[in-house]
C-alpha positions in Angstrom: -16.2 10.1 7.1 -15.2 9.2 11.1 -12.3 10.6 12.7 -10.2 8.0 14.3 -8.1 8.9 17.3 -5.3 7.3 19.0 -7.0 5.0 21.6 -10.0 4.2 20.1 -11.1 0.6 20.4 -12.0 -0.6 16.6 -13.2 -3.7 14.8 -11.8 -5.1 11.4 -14.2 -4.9 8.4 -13.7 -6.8 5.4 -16.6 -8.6 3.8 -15.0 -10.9 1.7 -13.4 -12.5 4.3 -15.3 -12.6 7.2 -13.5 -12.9 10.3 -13.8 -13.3 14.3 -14.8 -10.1 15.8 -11.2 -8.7 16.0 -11.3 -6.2 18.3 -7.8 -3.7 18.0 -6.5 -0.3 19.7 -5.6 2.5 17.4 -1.9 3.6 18.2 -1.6 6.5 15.6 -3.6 8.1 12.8 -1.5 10.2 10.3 -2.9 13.1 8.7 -5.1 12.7 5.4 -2.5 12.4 2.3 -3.3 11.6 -1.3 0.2 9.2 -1.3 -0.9 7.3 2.0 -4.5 5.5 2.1 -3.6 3.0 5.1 -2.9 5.6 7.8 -4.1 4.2 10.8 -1.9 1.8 12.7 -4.0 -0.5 14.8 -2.7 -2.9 17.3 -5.3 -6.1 17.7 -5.9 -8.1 20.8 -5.0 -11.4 19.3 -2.2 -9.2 17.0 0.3 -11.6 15.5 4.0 -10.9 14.0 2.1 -11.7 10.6 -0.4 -9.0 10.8 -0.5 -5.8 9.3 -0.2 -2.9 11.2 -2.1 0.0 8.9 -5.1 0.3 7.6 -7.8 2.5 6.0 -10.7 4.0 7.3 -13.1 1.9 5.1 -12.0 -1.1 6.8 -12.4 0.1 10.1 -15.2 0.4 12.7 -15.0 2.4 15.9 -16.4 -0.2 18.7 -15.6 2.6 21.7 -14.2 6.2 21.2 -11.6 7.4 23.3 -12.1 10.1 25.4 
């Protein structure tokens, strides 16, 4: 499994809907939970009011690690 950390640069994954490379800044990861699966918050470049704001690791891919 990655870790994700706050400030990572990540891109959206989801194969039955392809998308534009979406390219998003993680703004908070909250701890593993068996109640929570979307725990990382992730603010996209092109973000719009209609977005989502969480999502889970699966759907996630880390384009640039922060330091």
């Amino acid at each position: 499994m990655l870790e994700f950390n706050v400030g990572d640069l990540v891109s959206y994954i989801n194969d039955a809907y392809p998308t534009e490379d979406s390219v998003g800044l993680v703004l908070k990861v909250d701890p593993p939970s068996y109640e929570v699966f979307s725990r990382i918050k992730v603010r996209w470049t092109d973000h719009l009011d209609s977005n989502r704001d969480w999502y889970r690791e699966d759907e996630l891919e880390i384009i640039s690690e922060s330091r």
